[in-house]
C-alpha positions in Angstrom: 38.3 60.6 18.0 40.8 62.9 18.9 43.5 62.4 21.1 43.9 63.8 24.7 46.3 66.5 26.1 49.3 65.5 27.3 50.9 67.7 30.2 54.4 67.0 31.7 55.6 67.8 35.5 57.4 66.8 38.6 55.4 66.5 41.9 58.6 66.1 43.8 62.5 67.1 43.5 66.6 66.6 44.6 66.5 70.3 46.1 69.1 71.9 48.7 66.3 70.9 51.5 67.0 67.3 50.3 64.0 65.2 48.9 61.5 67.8 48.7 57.7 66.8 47.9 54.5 68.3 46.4 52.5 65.1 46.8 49.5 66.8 48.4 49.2 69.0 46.0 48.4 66.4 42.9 44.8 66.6 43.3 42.6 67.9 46.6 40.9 65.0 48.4 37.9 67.1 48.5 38.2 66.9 44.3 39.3 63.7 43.5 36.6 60.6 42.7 39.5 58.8 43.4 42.9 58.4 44.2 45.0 55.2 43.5 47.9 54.6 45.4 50.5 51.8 43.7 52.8 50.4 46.8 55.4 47.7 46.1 59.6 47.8 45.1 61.5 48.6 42.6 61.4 46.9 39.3 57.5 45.5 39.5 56.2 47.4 37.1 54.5 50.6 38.7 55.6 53.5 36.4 54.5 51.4 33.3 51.7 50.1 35.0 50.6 53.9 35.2 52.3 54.8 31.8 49.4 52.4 29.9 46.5 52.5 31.6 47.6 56.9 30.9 48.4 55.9 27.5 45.0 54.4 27.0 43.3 57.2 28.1 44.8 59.9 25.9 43.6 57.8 23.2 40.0 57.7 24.5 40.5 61.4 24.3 41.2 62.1 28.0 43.7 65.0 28.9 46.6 63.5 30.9 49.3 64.9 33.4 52.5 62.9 33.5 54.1 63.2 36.9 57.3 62.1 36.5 59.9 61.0 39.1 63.0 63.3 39.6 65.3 60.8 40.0 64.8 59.5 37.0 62.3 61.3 34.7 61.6 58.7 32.7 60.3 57.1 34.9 56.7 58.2 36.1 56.2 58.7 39.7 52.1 59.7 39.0 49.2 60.5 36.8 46.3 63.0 36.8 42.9 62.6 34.4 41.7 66.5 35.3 38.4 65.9 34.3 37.3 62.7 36.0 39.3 64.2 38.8 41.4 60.5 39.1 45.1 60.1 40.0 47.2 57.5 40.5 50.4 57.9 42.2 53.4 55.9 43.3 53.2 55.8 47.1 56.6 54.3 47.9 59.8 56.2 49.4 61.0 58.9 49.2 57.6 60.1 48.6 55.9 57.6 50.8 52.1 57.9 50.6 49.2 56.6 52.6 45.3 56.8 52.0 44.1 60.1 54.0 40.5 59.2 53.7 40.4 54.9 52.6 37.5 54.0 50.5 36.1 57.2 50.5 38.4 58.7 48.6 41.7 56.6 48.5 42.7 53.0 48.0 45.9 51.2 47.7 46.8 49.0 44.6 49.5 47.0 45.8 51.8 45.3 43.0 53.6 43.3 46.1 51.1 40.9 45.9 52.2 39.5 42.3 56.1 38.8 43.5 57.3 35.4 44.6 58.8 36.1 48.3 60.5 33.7 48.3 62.5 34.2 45.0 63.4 37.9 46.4 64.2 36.6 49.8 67.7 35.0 47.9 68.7 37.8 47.2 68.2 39.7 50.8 72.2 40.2 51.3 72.5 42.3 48.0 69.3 43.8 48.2 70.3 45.8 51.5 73.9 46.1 50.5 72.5 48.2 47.2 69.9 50.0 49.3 72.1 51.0 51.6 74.3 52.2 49.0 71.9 54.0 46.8 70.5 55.9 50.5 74.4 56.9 50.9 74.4 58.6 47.1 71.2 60.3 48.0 72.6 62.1 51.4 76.0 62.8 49.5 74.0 64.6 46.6 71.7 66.4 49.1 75.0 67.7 51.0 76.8 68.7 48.0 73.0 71.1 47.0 73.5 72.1 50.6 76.5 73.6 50.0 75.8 75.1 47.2 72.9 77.0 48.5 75.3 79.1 50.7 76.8 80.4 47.5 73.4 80.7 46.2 72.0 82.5 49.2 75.5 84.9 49.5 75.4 86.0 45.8 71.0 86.5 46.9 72.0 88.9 49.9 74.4 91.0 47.4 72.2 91.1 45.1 69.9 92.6 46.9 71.9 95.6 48.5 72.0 96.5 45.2 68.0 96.4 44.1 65.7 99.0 44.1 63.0 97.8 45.2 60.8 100.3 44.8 60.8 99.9 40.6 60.0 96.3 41.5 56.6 96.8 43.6 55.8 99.5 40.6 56.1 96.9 38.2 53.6 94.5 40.5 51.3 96.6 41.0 51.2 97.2 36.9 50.4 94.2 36.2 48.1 93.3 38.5 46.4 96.4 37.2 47.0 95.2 33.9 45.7 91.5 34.7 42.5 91.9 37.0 41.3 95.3 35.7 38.5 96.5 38.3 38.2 92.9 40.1 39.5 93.9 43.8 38.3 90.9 45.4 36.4 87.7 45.7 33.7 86.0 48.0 35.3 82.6 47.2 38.9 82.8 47.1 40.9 81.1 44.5 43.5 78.1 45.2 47.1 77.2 43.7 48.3 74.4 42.9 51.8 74.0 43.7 54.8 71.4 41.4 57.6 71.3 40.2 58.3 72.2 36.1 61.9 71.1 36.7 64.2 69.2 38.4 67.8 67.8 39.0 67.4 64.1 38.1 70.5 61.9 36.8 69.8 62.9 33.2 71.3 67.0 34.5 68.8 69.8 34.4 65.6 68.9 32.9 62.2 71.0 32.5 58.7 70.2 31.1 57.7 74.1 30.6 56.8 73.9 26.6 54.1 71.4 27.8 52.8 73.3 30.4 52.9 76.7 29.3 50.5 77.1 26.5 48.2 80.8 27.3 47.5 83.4 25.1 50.2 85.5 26.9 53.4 84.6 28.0 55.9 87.0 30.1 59.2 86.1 30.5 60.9 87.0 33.3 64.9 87.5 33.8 67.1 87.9 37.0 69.5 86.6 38.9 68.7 85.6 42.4 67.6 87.8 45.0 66.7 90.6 42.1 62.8 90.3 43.6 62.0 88.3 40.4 59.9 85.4 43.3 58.8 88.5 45.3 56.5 89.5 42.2 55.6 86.8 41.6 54.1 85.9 44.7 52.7 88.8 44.9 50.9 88.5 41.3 49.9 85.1 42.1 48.7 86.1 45.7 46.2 88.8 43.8 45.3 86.1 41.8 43.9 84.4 44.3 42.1 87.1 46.6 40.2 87.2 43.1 38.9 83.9 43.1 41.3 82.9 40.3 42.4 79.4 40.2 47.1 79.1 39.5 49.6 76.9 38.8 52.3 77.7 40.8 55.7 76.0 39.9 58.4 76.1 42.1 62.4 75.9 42.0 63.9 72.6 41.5 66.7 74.1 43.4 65.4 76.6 46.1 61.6 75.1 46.6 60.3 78.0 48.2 61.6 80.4 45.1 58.4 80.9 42.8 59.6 80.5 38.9 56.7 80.1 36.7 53.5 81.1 36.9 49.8 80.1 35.1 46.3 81.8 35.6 44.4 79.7 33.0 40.7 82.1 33.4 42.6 84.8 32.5 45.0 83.2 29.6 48.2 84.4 31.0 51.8 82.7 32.1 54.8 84.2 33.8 58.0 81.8 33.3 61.3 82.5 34.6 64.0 82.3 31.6 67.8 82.0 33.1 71.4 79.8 32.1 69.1 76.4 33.9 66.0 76.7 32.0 64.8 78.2 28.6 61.1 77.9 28.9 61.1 77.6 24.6 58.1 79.2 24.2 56.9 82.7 22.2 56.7 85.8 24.9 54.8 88.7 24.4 57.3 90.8 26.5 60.4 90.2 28.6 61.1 91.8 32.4 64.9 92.0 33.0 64.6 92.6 36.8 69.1 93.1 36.5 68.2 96.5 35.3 67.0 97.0 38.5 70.5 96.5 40.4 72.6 99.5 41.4 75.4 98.6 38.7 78.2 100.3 41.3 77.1 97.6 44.3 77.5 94.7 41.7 80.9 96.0 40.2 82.1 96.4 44.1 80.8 92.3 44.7 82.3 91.4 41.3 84.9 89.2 42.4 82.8 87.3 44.9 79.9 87.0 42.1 81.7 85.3 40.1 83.5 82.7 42.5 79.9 82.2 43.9 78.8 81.7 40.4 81.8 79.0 39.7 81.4 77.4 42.8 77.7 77.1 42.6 78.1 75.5 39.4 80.6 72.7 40.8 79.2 71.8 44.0 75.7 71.2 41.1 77.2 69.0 38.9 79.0 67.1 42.0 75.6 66.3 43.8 74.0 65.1 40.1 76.7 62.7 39.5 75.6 61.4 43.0 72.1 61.6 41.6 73.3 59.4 38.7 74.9 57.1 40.8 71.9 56.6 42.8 69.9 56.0 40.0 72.6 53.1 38.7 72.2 51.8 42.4 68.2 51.8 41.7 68.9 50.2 38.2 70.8 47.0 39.8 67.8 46.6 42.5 65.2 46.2 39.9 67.2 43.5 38.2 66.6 41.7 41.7 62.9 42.2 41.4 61.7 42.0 38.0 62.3 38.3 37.1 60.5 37.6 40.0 57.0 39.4 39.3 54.3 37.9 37.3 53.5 40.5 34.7 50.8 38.3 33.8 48.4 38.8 36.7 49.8 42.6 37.0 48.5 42.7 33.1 44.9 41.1 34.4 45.0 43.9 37.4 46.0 47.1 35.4 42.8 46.4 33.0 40.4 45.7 35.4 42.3 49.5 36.9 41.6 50.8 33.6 38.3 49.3 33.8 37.4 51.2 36.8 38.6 54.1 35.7 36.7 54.5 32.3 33.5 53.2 35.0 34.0 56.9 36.5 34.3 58.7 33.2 30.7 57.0 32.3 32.8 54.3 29.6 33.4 50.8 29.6 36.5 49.1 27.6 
């Protein structure tokens, strides 16, 4: 038997707006056969709890998506079987989670129920002290992205005094040509699916795009912010969907409402961003360079302040993913706290009866 696909992705992200989350967009309720949610602290075992019972089914020859958390991305905040339409997620903060429609479509597996309280309840002082300190790291990092998105936005705004805008609508519009052919509409119209391929985690930049992008044709796309690069996007996506087409839309780990990369599996085609963050790594059939369309005597006039924007943007970064990192150090002493008192024993006994269930909807047994 061969072995399942594995697909790698964030479903939320450290962004300027602060924690920013994709959570609803895992898998519709009106899709999934079922939807697990894991509650309990740090340290008791939900990321590998998820990480076999995934492991397992890749090896039963089940595709898998790995959501992984972006505060520390090895560390898995989800996963997604697409073709038994079953997640199971990590339901705690920041991304807290609750069942939207219980027993019908959502449960809640709750790990809490295999610590001794009163073992934990020593260590109260400590346990709030590092909480409190790790919430502190969090808000610093999110002020420091803040701040950098004023540079981010001003550099944005001078940009685009100097794009013509008109050679980036005639580009659209040739591709969407190019992509649909004579299909103007649909009667059912498609969906997106919107993550994150990226993310600022504790480990620096870090992107899953050579698992994800994997169509016939790939179309790299290059352009500093503000050069439209989102805007047609969005708009080839939009078409996309008007069409009936089903996307993957993958989003900023920065800016979350910037579009960066772009799949339309039905018709075999990808559109990934390639800049100094991310290098997608993968074999493009042609490259858009949307700085050509900048009026070279605007940017030369800006020079000065493009650059300082540049350097400063690039600081204030690094500043809030050392706080990331310190966070995740903060995190790191909390489970020590927790994990010697879990008992992995009974979790084992509760993950395979999980797995169990799970291999029940795909028609298996163990």
């Amino acid at each position: 038997m061969s072995k399942g696909n594995i697909r790698h992705m964030f479903p939320g992200g450290n962004t300027s707006l602060g924690f920013y989350s994709f959570f609803d967009e895992i898998l519709p309720q009106e899709e999934a056969r079922r939807f697990m949610i894991i509650k309990g602290g740090p340290g008791v075992g939900k990321s590998t709890f998820m990480k076999k019972i995934a492991q397992e089914m890749v090896n039963r020859g089940y595709d898998a998506e790995y959501l992984h958390c972006a505060s520390d991305c090895e560390s898995l905040d989800g996963v997604v079987f697409p073709e038994i339409k079953v997640a199971i997620i990590d339901g705690t903060s920041p991304h807290i989670v609750d069942p939207k429609n219980p027993g019908a479509v959502d449960e809640i597996i709750n790990l809490g129920e295999y610590w001794n309280e009163e073992d934990i309840r020593k260590n109260k002082d400590a346990i709030l002290d590092v909480n409190r300190k790790t919430k502190g790291y969090f808000a610093r990092a999110y002020r420091y992205l803040k701040a950098a998105a004023q540079f981010y936005e001003d550099t944005a705004v001078i940009n685009s005094w100097a794009l013509d805008r008109g050679k980036v609508n005639r580009l659209a519009d040739r591709m969407i040509k190019e992509i649909f052919s004579e299909v103007l509409s649909s009667n059912v119209e498609g969906r997106s699916r919107k993550l994150f391929a990226s993310a600022i985690t504790p480990q620096g930049l870090k992107n899953f795009l050579p698992s994800l992008i994997s169509t016939g044709k790939v179309y790299s796309i290059k352009g500093s912010q503000g050069t439209g690069t989102d805007i047609f996007l969005e708009r080839i996506r939009e078409s996309a969907v008007r069409r009936g087409y089903y996307t993957e839309a993958f989003y900023c780990a920065f800016n979350p409402a910037k579009l960066e990369h772009l799949i339309i599996p039905e018709k075999d085609v990808s559109f990934t961003t390639c800049n100094k963050y991310h290098d997608p790594g993968v074999e493009v059939c042609m490259v858009f360079d949307f700085n050509r369309y900048l009026d070279g005597r605007v940017i030369k006039e800006h020079s000065e302040v493009l650059e300082y924007n540049a350097r400063m943007f690039d600081e204030l970064l690094e500043k809030g993913i050392n706080e990331i990192r310190k966070a995740k150090a903060c995190h790191d002493e909390l489970e020590d706290y927790y994990i010697p008192c879990m008992d992995f024993d009974r979790i084992q006994k509760c993950r395979e009866a999980t797995l169990a269930r799970i291999l029940g909807y795909a028609g298996e047994s163990i």
